[in-house]
VMD Tcl script that draws the C-alpha trace (Angstrom):
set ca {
  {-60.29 1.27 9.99}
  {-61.08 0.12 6.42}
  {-60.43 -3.22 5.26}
  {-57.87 -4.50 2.50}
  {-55.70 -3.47 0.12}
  {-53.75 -1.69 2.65}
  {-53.64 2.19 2.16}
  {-51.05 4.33 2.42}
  {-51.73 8.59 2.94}
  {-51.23 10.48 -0.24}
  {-49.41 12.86 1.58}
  {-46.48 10.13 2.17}
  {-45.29 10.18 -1.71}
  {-45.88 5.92 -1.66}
  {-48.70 3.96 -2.11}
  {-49.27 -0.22 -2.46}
  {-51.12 -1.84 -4.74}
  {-54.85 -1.53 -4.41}
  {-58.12 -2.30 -5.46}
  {-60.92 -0.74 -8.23}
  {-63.64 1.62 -6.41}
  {-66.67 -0.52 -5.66}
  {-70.17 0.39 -6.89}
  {-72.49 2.71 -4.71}
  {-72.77 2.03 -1.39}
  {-69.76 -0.14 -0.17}
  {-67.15 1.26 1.43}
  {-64.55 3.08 -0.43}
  {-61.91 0.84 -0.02}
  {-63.29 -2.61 -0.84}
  {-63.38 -4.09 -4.59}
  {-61.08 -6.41 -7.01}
  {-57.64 -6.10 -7.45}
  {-56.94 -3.83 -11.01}
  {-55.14 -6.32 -13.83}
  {-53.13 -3.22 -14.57}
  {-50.56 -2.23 -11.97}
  {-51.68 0.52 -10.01}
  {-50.86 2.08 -6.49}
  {-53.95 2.84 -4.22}
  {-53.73 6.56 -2.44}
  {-56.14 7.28 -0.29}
  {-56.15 11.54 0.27}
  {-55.78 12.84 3.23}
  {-58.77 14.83 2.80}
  {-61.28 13.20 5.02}
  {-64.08 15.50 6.22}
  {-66.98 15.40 9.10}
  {-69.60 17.99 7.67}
  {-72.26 18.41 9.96}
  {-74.85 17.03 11.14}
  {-72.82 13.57 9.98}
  {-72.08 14.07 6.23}
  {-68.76 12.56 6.00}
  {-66.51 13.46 2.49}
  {-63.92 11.15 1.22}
  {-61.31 11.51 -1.44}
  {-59.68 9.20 -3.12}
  {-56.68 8.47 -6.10}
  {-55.46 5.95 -8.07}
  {-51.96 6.82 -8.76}
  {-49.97 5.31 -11.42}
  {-46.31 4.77 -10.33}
  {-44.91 4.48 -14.09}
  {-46.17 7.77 -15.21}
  {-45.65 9.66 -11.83}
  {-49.43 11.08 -11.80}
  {-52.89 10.72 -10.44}
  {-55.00 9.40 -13.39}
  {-58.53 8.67 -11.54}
  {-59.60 10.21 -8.16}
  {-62.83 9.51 -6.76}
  {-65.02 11.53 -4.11}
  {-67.34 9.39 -1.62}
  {-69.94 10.76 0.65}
  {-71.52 9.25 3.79}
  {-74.79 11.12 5.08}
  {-75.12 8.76 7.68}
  {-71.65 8.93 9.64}
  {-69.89 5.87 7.41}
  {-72.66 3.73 7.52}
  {-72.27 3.52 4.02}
  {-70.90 5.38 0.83}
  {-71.84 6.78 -1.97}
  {-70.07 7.74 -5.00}
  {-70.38 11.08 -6.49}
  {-70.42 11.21 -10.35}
  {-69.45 14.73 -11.39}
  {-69.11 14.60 -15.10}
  {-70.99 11.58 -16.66}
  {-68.72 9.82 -18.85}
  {-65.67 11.94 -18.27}
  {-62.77 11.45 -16.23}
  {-62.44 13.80 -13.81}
  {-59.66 14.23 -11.79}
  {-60.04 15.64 -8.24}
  {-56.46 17.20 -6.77}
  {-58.01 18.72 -3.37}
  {-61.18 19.71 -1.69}
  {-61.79 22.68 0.87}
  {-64.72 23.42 3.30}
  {-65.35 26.93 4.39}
  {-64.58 27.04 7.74}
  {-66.90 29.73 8.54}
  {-70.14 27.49 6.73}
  {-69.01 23.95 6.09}
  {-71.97 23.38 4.23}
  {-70.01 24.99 1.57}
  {-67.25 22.90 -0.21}
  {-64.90 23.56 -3.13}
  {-63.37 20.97 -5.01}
  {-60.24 21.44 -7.50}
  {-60.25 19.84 -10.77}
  {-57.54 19.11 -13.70}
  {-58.28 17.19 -16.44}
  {-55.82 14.56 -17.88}
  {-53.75 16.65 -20.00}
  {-53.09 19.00 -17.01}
  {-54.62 21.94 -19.58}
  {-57.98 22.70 -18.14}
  {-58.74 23.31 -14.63}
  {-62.14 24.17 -12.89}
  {-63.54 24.04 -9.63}
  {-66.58 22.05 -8.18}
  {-69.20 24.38 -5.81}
  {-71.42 23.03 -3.22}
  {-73.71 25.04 -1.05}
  {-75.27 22.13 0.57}
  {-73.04 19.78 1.62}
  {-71.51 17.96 -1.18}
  {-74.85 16.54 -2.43}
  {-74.67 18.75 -5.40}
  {-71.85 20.29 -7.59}
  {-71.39 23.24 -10.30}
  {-69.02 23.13 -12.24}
  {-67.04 26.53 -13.11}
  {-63.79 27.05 -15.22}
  {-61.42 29.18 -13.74}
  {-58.68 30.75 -16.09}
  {-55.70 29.65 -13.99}
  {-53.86 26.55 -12.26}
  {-54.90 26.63 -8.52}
  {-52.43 25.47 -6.41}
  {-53.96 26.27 -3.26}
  {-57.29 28.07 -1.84}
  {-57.56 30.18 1.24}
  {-61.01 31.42 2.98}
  {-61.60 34.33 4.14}
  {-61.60 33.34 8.13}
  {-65.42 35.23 8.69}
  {-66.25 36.02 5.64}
  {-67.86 32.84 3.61}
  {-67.99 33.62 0.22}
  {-64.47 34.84 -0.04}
  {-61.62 33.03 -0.95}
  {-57.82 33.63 -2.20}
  {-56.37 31.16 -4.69}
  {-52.45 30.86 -5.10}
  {-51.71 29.66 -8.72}
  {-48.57 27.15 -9.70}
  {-47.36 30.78 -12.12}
  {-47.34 32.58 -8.40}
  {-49.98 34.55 -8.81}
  {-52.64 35.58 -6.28}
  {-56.88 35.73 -7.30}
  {-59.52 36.78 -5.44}
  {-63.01 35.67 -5.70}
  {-66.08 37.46 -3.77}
  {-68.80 34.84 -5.18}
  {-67.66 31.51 -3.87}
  {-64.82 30.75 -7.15}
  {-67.27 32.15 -10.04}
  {-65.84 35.03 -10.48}
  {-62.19 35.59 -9.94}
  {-60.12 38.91 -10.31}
  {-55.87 39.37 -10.45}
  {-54.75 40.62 -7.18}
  {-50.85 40.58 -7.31}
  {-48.11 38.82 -9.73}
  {-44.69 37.32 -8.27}
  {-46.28 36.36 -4.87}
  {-44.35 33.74 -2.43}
  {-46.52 30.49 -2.03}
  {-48.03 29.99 1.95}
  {-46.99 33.73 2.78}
  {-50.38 35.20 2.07}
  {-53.09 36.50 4.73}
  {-56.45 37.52 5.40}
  {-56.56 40.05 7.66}
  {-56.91 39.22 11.52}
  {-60.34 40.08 12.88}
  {-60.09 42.70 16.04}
  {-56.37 43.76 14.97}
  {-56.93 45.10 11.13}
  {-59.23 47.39 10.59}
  {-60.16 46.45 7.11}
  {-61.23 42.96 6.66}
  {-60.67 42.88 2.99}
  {-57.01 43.34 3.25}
  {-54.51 41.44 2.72}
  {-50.86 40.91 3.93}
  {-48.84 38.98 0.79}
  {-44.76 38.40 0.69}
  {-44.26 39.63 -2.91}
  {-41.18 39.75 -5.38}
  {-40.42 43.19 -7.14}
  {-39.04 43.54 -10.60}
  {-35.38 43.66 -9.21}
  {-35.69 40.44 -7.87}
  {-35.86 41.23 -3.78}
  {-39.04 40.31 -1.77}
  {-41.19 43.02 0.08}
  {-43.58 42.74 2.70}
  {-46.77 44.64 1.63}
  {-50.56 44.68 2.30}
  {-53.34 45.78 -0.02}
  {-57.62 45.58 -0.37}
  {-59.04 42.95 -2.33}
  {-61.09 45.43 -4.40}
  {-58.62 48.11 -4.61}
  {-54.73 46.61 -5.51}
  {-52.44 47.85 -8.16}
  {-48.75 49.06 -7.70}
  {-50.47 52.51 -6.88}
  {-52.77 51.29 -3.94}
  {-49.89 48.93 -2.60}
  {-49.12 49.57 0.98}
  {-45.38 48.77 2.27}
  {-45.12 49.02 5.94}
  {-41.36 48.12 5.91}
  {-39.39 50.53 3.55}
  {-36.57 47.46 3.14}
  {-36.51 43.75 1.51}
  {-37.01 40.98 3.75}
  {-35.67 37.57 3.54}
  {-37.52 35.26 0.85}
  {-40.22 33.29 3.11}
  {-39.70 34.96 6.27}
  {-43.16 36.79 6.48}
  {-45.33 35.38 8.87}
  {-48.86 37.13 10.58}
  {-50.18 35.29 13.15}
  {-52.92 37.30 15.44}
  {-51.50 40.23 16.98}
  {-47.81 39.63 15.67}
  {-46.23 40.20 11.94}
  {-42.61 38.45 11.58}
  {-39.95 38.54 9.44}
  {-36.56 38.69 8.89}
  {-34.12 40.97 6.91}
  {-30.36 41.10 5.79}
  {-27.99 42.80 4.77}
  {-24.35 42.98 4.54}
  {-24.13 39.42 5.84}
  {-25.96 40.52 9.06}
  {-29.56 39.19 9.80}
  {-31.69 40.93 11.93}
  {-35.09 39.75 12.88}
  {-38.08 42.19 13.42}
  {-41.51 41.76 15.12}
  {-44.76 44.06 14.82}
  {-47.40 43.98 17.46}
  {-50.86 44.84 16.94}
  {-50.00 46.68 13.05}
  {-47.67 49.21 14.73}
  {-43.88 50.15 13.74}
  {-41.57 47.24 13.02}
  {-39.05 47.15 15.61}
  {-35.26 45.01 15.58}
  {-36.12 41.91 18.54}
  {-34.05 42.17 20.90}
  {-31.86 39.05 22.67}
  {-30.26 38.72 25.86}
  {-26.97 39.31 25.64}
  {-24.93 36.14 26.23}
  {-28.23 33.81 25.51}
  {-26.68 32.09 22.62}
  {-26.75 28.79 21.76}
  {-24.42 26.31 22.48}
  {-22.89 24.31 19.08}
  {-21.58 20.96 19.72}
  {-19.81 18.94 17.84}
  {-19.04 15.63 16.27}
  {-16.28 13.74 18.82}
  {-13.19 12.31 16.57}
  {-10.96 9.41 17.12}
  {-8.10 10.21 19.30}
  {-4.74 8.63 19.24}
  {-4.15 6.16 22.37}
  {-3.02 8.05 25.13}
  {-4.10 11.44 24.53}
  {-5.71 13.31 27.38}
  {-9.64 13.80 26.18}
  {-9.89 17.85 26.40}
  {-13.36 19.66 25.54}
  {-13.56 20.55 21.82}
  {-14.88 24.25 21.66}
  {-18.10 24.65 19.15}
  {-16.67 25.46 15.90}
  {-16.98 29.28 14.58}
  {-18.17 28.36 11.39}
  {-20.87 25.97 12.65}
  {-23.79 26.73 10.74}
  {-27.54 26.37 12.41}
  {-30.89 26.54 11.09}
  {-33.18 29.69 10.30}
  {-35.62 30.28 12.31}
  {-38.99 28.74 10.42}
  {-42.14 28.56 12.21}
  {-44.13 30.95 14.38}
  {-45.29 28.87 17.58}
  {-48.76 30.07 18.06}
  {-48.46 28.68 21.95}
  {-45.14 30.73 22.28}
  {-45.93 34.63 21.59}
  {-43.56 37.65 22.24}
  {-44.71 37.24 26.39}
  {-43.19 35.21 29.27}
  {-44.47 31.86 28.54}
  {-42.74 28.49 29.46}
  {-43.20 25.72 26.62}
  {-42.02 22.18 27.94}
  {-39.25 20.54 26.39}
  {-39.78 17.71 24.15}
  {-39.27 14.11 26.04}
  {-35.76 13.22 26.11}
  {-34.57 16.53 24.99}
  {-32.88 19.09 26.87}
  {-31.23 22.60 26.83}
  {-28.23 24.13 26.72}
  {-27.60 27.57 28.03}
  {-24.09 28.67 29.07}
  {-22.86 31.70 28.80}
  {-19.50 32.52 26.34}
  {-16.37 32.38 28.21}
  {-13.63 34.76 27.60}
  {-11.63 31.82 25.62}
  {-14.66 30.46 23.80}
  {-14.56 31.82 19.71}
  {-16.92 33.78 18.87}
  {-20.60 32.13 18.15}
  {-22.94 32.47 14.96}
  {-25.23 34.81 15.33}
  {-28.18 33.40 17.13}
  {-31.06 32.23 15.11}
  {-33.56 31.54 17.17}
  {-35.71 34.35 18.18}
  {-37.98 34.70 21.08}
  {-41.32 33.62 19.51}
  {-40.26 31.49 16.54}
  {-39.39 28.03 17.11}
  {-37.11 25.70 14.32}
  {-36.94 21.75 14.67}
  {-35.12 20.30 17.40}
  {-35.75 23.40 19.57}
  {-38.24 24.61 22.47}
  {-39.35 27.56 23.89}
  {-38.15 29.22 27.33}
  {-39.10 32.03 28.79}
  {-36.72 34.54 27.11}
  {-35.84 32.89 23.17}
  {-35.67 29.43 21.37}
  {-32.84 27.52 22.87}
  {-31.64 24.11 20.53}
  {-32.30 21.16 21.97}
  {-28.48 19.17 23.36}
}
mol new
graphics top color blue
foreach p $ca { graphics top sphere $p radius 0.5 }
foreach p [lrange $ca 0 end-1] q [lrange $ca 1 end] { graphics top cylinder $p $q radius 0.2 }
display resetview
């Protein structure tokens, strides 16, 4: 635990009033309060390299102008003993958004740069550690990076304009992979399931506005070489790869249907058990004095929430998930008198909030 100001995680949206980074080797958190009003964030991106490199960053955040104006990246080689703090650019101001570690060789780290004026961007390389830096310019915002999961020196970047780069180098060289791409819907291919390890599975827009599941090689994608395994749109952030499995859902005249792939082969509609639906409750009103309570039947127009995440624990196989503590299901089938139900949204496999697995499909929670 670090001492005063207290800090509040970046990721939260607040932050309290802080304290000016000490000099080289306090701790990161320690120093004088600012005389101009400031709020302290302290990232979220706190790293254990090995053997016991630790990597810190850290923001000033300036509440009046809604931005980040300083960050500040700390490193520990001798597991928090004591800091030090990196100087990228002497005598510039250098602001630090995020930081990523190749999972594959975490002596390899990345670090994402803006300058003031939000105009220039580059990116910081380290091969060993974070005890050195390059600097290299890239031509684009990054909003996010993605490694390749075996393959070190590979990496995907998502820009803010939605557009998708590729880099075989470690981030020196980058080359346009796909325009019109939906953000967190892009994959590296699954080791043991695709073949090719330099494809890719993207959600992408097309020019009359619907979104298409479609895969294509990092050194061979244009609108020629574009592969679409599903000859129909899919819903806007629906795709989802995980492992064997490729999800997403589809519709069309007002109906939704949900389909599943295992292991790359033919999509195929999931199937439900019949009268497995879920049960809608809802809100009790005031009745007049007197009146006999009677059972309020769920409401036909009751609306209930996509399904949203893949549960990794949960695949398309018998499996029993726990329900969450003091949670518990509902599962009745639908009388002959009951109106007729939404059409179910939770799919066996893909779990939403306030729901758990069963054996057979997502029930919500009562």
């Amino acid at each position: 635990a670090f001492p005063s100001p207290p800090l509040v995680p970046a990721s939260s949206g607040t932050g309290r009033r802080g304290a000016e980074a000490p000099a080289s080797g306090a701790c990161p958190c320690v120093g004088a309060a600012p005389a101009e009003p400031r709020n302290w964030l302290i990232s979220a991106f706190v790293s254990l390299l090995p053997p016991q490199v630790i990597l810190i960053l850290t923001k000033y955040y300036h509440a009046d102008m809604g931005k980040v104006l300083e960050s500040s990246l700390w490193r520990s080689s001798d597991f928090g003993t004591s800091y030090t703090k990196l100087t990228l650019q002497p005598g510039v101001t250098t602001v630090i958004d995020n930081f990523y570690i190749c999972p594959t060789n975490k002596r390899k780290v990345v670090l994402v740069s803006s300058s003031l004026s939000d105009r220039d961007q580059s990116l910081f390389l380290s091969t060993d550690e974070g005890a050195t830096f390059q600097k290299q310019l890239v031509p684009f915002s990054v909003e996010t990076l993605i490694f390749h999961p075996k393959e070190e020196d590979k990496v995907l970047a998502y820009s803010k304009e939605s557009t998708l780069y590729v880099s075989s180098d470690l981030g020196k060289r980058w080359t346009l992979l796909r325009e019109r791409v939906t953000k967190d819907h892009v994959f590296w291919a699954v080791s043991g399931v695709d073949t090719d390890p330099d494809l890719v599975h993207m959600e992408t827009q097309d020019l009359g506005g619907g979104f298409r599941y479609v895969t294509c090689r990092i050194h061979n994608c244009s609108d020629k070489t574009l592969t679409a395994l599903f000859p129909g749109h899919i819903d806007h952030s629906s795709l989802t790869v995980q492992d064997d499995y490729i999800f997403f859902k589809a519709t069309a005249t007002n109906r939704t249907k949900y389909y599943v792939s295992y292991r790359r082969n033919e999509f195929v509609p999931m199937k439900l058990p019949k009268y497995a639906l879920p049960q809608v409750r809802g809100v009790p009103r005031a009745r007049p004095r007197g009146q006999v309570p009677t059972r309020a039947a769920p409401s036909a127009s009751a609306t209930v929430p996509p399904a949203a995440t893949l549960l990794a624990r949960c695949p398309l196989r018998p499996h029993v998930r726990p329900a969450p503590s003091g949670l518990r299901a509902s599962f009745r089938p639908q009388g002959a008198g009951d109106p007729p139900h939404p059409s179910p949204p939770f799919i066996w496999g893909l779990q939403t909030r306030g729901s758990f697995c069963s054996t057979h499909l997502c029930i919500p929670a009562a």
